[in-house]
C-alpha positions as CSV (number, residue, x, y, z in Angstrom):
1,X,26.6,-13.0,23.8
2,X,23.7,-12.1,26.2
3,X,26.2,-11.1,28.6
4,X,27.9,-8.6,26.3
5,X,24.9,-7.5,24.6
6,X,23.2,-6.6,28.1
7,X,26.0,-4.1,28.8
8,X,26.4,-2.2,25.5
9,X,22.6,-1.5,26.1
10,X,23.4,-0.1,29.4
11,X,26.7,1.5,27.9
12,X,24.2,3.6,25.7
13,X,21.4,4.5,28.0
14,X,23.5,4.8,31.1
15,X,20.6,3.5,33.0
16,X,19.6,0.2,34.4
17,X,15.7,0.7,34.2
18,X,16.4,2.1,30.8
19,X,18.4,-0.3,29.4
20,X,16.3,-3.3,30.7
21,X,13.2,-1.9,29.1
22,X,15.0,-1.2,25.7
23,X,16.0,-5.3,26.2
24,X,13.1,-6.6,27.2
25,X,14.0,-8.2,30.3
26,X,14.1,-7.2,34.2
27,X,16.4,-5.1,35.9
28,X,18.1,-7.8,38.0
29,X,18.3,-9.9,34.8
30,X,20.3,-6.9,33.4
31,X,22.7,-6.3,36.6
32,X,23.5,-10.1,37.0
33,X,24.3,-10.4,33.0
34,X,26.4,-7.3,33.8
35,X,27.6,-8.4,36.8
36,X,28.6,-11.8,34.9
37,X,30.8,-9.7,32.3
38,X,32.8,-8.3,34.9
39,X,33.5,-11.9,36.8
40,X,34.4,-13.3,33.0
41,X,36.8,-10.0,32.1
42,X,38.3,-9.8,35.9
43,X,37.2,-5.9,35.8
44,X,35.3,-3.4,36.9
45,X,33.3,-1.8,33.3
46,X,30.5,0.1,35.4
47,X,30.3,2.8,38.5
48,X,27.1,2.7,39.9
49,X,26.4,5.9,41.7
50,X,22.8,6.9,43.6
51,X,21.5,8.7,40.4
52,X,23.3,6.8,37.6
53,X,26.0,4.7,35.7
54,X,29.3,5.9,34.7
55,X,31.6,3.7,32.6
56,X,35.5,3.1,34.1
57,X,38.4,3.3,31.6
58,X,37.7,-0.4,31.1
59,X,34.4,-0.3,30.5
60,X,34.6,2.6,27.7
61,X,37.3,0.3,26.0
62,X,35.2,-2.7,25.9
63,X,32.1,-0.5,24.7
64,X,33.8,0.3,21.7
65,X,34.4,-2.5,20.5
66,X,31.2,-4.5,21.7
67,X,28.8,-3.7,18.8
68,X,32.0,-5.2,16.1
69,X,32.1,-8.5,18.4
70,X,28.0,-8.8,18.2
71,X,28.0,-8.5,15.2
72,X,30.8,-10.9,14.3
73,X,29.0,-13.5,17.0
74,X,25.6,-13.1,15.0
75,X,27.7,-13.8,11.8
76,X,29.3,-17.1,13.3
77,X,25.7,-18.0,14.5
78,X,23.9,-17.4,10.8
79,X,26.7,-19.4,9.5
80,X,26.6,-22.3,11.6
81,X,23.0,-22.2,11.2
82,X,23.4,-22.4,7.2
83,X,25.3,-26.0,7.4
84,X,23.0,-27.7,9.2
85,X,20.4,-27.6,6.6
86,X,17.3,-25.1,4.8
87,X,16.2,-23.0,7.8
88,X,17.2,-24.9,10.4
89,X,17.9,-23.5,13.6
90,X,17.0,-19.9,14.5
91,X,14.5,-17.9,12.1
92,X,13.9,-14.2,13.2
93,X,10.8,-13.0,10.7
94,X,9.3,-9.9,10.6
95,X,6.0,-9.0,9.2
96,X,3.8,-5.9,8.5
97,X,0.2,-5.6,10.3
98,X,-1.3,-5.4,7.3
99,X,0.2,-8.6,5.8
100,X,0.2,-11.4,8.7
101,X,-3.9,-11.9,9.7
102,X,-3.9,-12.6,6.3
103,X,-0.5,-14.6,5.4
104,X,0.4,-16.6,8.4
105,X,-2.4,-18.9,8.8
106,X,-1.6,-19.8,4.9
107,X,2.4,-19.6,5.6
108,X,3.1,-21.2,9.1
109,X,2.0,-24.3,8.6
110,X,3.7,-25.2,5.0
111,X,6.6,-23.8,6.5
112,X,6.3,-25.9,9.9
113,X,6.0,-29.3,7.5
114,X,8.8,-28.1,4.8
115,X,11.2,-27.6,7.6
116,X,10.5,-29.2,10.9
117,X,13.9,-27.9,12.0
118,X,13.6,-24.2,12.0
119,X,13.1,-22.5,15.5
120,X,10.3,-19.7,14.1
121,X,10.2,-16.5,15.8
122,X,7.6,-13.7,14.4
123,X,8.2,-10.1,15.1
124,X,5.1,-8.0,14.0
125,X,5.8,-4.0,13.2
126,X,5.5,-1.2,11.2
127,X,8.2,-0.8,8.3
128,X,10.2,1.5,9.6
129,X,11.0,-0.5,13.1
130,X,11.3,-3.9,11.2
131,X,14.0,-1.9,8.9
132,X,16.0,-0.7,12.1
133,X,15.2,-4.7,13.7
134,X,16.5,-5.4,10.3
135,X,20.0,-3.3,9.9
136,X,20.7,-3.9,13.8
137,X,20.9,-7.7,13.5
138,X,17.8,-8.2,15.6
139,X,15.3,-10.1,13.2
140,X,16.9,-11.8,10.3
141,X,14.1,-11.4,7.5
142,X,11.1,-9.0,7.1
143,X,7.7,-9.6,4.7
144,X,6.7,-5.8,4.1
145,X,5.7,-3.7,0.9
146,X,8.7,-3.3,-1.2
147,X,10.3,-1.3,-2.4
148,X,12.3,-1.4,1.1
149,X,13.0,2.0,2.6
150,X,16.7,0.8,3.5
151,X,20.0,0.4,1.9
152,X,22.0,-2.7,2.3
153,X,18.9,-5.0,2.2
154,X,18.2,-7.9,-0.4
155,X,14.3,-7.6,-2.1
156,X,12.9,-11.0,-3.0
157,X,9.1,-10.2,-4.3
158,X,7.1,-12.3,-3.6
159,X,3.3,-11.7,-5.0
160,X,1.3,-8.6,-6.0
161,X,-2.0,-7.9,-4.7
162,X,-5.0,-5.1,-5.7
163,X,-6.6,-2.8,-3.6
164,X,-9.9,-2.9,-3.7
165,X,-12.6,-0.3,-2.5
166,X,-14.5,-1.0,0.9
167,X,-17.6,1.3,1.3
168,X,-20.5,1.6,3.5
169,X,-23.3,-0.6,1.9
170,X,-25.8,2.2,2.4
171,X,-24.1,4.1,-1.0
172,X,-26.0,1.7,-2.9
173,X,-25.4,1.3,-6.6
174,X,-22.0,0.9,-6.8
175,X,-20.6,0.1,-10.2
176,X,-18.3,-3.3,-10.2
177,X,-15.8,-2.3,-11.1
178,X,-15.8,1.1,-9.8
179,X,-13.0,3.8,-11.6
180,X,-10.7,5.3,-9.0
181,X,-12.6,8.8,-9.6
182,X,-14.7,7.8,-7.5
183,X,-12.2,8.2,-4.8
184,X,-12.9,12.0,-5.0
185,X,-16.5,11.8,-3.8
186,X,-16.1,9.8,-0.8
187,X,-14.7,10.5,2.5
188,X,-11.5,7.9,2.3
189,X,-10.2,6.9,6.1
190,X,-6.9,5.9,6.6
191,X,-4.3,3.7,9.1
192,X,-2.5,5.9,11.2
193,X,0.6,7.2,10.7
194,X,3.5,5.0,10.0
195,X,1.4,2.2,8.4
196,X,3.0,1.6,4.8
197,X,-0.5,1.2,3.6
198,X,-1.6,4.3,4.6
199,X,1.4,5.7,2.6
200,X,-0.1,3.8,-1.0
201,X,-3.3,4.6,-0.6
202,X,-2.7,8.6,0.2
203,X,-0.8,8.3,-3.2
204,X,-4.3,6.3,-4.9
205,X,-5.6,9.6,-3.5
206,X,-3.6,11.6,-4.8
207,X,-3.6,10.3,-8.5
208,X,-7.4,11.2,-9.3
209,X,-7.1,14.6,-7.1
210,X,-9.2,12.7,-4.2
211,X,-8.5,13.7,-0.3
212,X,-8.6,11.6,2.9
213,X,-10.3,13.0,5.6
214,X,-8.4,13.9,8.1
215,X,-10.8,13.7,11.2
216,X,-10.9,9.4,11.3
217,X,-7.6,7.2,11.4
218,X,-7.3,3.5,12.8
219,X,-4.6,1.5,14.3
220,X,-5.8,-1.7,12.6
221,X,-7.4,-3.0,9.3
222,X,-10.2,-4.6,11.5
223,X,-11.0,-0.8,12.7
224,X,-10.8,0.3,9.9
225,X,-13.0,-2.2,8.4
226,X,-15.6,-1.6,11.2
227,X,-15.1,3.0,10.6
228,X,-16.6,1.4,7.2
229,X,-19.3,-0.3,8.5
230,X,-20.2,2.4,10.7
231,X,-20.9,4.4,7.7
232,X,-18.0,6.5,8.9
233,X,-16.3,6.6,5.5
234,X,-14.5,4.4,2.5
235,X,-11.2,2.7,2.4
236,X,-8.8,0.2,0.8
237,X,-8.2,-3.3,1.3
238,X,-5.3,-5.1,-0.3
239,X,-7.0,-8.7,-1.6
240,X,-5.5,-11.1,0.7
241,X,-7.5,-8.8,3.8
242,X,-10.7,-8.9,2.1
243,X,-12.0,-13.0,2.9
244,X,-11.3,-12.0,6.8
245,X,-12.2,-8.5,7.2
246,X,-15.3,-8.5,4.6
247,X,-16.6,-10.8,7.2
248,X,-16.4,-8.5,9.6
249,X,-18.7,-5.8,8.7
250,X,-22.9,-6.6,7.7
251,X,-23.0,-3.2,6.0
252,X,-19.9,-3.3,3.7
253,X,-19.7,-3.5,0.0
254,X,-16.5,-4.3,-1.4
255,X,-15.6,-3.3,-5.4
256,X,-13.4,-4.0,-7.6
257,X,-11.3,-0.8,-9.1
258,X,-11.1,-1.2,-12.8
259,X,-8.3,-1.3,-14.8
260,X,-5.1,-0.3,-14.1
261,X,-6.3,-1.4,-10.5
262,X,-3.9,0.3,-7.8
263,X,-1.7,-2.5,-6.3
264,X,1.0,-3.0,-4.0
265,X,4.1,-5.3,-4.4
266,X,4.9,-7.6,-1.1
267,X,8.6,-9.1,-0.7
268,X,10.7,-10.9,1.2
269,X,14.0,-8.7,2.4
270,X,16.9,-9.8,4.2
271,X,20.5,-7.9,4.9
272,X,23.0,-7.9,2.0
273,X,25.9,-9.5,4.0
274,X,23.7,-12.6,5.2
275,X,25.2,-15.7,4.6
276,X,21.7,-17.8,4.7
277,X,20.8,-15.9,1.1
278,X,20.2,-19.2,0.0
279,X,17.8,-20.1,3.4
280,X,15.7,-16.9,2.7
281,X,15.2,-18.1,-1.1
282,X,13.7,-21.2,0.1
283,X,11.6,-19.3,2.5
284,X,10.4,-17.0,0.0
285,X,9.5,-20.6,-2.8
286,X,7.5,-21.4,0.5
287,X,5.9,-18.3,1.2
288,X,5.0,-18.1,-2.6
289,X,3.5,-21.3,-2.8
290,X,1.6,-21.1,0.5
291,X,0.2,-17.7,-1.1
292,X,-0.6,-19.2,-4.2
293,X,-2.5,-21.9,-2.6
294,X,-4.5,-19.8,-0.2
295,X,-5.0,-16.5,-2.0
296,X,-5.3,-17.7,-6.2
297,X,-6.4,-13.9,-6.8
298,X,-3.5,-12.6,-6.3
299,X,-0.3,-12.5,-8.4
300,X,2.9,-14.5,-7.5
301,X,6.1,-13.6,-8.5
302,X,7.2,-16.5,-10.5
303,X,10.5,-15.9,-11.2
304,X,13.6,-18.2,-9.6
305,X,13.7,-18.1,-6.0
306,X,17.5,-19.3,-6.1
307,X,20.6,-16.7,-6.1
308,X,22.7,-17.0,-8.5
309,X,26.1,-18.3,-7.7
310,X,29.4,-16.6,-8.6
């Protein structure tokens, strides 16, 4: 599989250095799995000139039809993986920045004592690249802000959370709970681009005609947190952030927003054609349960976690 999966990458980028990078390993790892393809199929597939690589006649057939026998190998593997028990073997997870700090160190280790034989693997990205990691087979479960921005994905929610105001403590008098109106006489900073909660809270901003500024953007909830602290602005913090990241800051105030407080809803998604449905439903009772234990201010999906049969 490693072999195969090696040369459609340089099949696409036409480029060792390229293709190496995009795979995450060296160039020589790349040539010798390359190489090895060749020895297995008793054929040249690549030309390697001074500038770049061309494909021969057999190596244009056999790109073709690589991606179809990946994905037909990744199948075979999620399937053997779902007979030998809940979660064992490989477990590919995705999570949003703005969800793990806060839900791993509650998750990981219920999940590590619920099932001792899953081989955890966490991927950390924005929505939009655990999506693609998603669709291409390359993670094989994302926890992200639903609803997902993808077709052929499953959504199991998992818990809803509140935003809550975080504002430079120097404001003073700060009603608790504040209304969102407020919003529009503060100077809100924001994630950078690409962040999903950036996205939620421009529309919270949007709802009571408020605007971000657009001078002061952060990579990271803990920058963001300390922008506030600087006195730099006022953001939002979903509940499960606030414990850490209120620590963080010794001229913060944090508020309540009074009811309807804005909210966002987290889930567990996985692909449609997935045959460990059943797996991801007793990741998700985990997850819920962890969250519940851990974070007993937010709300947790309660309905069934199973799928129903046919």
């Amino acid at each position: 599989m490693a072999q195969l999966r090696a040369f459609l990458a340089l099949s696409r980028h036409l480029h060792f250095r390229e293709a190496a990078a995009a795979l995450r390993m060296s160039q020589p790892a790349l040539s010798g799995s390359v190489a090895a393809l060749e020895e297995a199929l008793g054929t040249r597939l690549v030309e390697r000139t001074t500038r770049r690589v061309l494909l021969t006649p057999a190596g244009e057939r056999v790109a073709k039809r690589a991606e179809a026998v990946l994905a037909e190998l990744e199948r075979l593997v999620d399937e053997v993986s779902a007979v030998r028990g809940p979660l064992a073997g490989p477990l590919r997870l995705g999570v949003i920045p703005t969800v793990g700090p806060y839900l791993l160190p509650a998750v990981l280790p219920r999940l590590t004592r619920e099932f001792p034989q899953a081989e955890l693997s966490v991927r950390e990205q924005q929505t939009e690249q655990l999506i693609a990691d998603l669709v291409a087979g390359h993670i094989d479960a994302a926890v992200l802000a639903l609803p997902a921005p993808a077709s052929g994905v499953r959504e199991v929610p998992l818990y809803e959370e509140e935003f809550l105001l975080a504002a430079p403590a120097a404001l003073g008098g700060l009603p608790s709970p504040v209304p969102r109106e407020i919003l529009g006489k503060l100077d809100v900073i924001l994630l950078n681009e690409g962040h999903c909660l950036r996205d939620q809270a421009l529309d919270v901003c949007r709802e009571v005609g408020a605007r971000a500024t657009a001078a002061t953007y952060a990579a990271s909830l803990a920058t963001l947190v300390q922008l506030v602290n600087g006195g730099l602005g006022a953001t939002l913090l979903p509940q499960t952030a606030v414990p850490v990241e209120s620590r963080r800051g010794d001229r913060l105030t944090v508020r309540p927003f009074a009811a309807p407080a804005p909210f966002r809803r987290i889930g567990l998604v996985f692909r449609e054609t997935s045959p460990r449905a059943e797996d991801f439903h007793e990741l998700a009772r985990c997850i819920r349960e962890a969250v519940a234990e851990a974070h007993p201010e937010v709300r947790v999906d309660d309905r069934p976690t199973t799928p129903a049969r046919s």
